[in-house]
C-alpha positions as CSV (number, residue, x, y, z in Angstrom):
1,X,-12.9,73.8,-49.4
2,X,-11.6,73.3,-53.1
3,X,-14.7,71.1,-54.3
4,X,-17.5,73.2,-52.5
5,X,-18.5,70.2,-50.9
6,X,-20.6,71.5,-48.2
7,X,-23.0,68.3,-47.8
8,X,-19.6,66.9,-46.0
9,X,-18.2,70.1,-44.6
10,X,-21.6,70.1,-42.7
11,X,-20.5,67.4,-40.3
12,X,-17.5,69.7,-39.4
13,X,-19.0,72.6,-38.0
14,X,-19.2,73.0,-33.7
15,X,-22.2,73.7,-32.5
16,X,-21.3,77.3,-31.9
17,X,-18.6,78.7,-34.8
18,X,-17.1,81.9,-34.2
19,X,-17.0,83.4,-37.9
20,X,-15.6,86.9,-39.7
21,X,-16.0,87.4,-43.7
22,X,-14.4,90.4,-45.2
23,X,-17.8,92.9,-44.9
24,X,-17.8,92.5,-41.4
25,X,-15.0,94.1,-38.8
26,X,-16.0,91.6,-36.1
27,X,-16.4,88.1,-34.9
28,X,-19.7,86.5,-34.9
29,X,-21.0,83.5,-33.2
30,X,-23.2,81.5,-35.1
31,X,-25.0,78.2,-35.0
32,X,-23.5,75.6,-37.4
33,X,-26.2,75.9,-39.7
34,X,-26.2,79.6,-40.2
35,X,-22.1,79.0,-40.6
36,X,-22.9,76.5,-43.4
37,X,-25.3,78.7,-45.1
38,X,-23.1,81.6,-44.7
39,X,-19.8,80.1,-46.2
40,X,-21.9,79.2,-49.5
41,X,-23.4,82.4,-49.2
42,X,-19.8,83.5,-49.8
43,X,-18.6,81.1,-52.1
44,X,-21.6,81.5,-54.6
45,X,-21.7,85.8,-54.0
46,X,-17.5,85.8,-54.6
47,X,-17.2,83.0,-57.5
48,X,-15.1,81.1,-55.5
49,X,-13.7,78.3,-57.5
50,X,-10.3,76.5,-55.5
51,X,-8.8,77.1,-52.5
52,X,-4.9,77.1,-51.8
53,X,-3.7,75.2,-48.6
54,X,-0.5,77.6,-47.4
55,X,0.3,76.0,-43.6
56,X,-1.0,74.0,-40.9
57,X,0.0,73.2,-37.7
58,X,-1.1,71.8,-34.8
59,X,-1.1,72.9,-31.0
60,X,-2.3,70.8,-28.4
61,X,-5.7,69.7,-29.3
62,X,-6.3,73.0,-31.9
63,X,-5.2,73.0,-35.3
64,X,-5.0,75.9,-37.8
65,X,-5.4,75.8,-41.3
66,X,-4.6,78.8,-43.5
67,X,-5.0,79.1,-47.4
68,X,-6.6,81.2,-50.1
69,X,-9.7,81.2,-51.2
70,X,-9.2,81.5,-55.2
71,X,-12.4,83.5,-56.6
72,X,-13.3,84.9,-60.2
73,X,-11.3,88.1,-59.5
74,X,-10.3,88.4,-56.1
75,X,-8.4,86.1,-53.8
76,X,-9.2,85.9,-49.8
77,X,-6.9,85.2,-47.0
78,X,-9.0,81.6,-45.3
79,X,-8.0,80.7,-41.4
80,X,-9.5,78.0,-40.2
81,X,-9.4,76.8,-36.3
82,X,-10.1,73.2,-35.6
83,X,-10.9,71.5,-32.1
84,X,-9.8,68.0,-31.6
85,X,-11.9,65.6,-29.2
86,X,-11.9,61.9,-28.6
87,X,-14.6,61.2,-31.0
88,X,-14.5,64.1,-33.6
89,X,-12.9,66.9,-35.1
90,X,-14.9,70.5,-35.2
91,X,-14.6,73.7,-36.9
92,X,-14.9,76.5,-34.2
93,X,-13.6,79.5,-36.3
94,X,-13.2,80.6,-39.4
95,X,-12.3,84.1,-40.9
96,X,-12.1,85.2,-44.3
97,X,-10.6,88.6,-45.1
């Protein structure tokens, strides 16, 4: 998230990603793609330029991931839920606010 690497954050994404950014008030569940396009959507519309890991932790086989999101002028709260599986590792919701 602090390079704006998307070309590897790509292989990340579930199939199904339950997503919120700021604007909207509530979840959405959006194909992988449309999450991908959406995030840089974000990132390029806010100026985004780091992001701040502030925890982690992991239950069972879900782990969270929160941080800020460090833009030109603003700074946004990042969670970030993670499914583990035998084979891979998916993002299945994120949230921005």
């Amino acid at each position: 998230f602090a390079t704006a690497n998307f070309n590897s954050l790509k292989n990340y994404w579930a199939p199904q990603v339950e997503m919120t950014i700021e604007s909207s008030k509530s979840n959405q569940l959006m194909s992988s793609e449309l999450a991908q396009q959406t995030l840089i959507n974000f990132y390029n519309q806010k100026g985004v330029i780091n992001f701040e890991k502030t925890a982690d932790r992991q239950l069972g086989n879900v782990t969270y991931i929160t941080g800020k999101l460090i833009a030109d002028k603003n700074k946004y709260n990042l969670t970030i839920m993670m499914q583990h599986s035998k084979k891979d590792l998916s993002i299945i919701s994120l949230r921005i606010n």
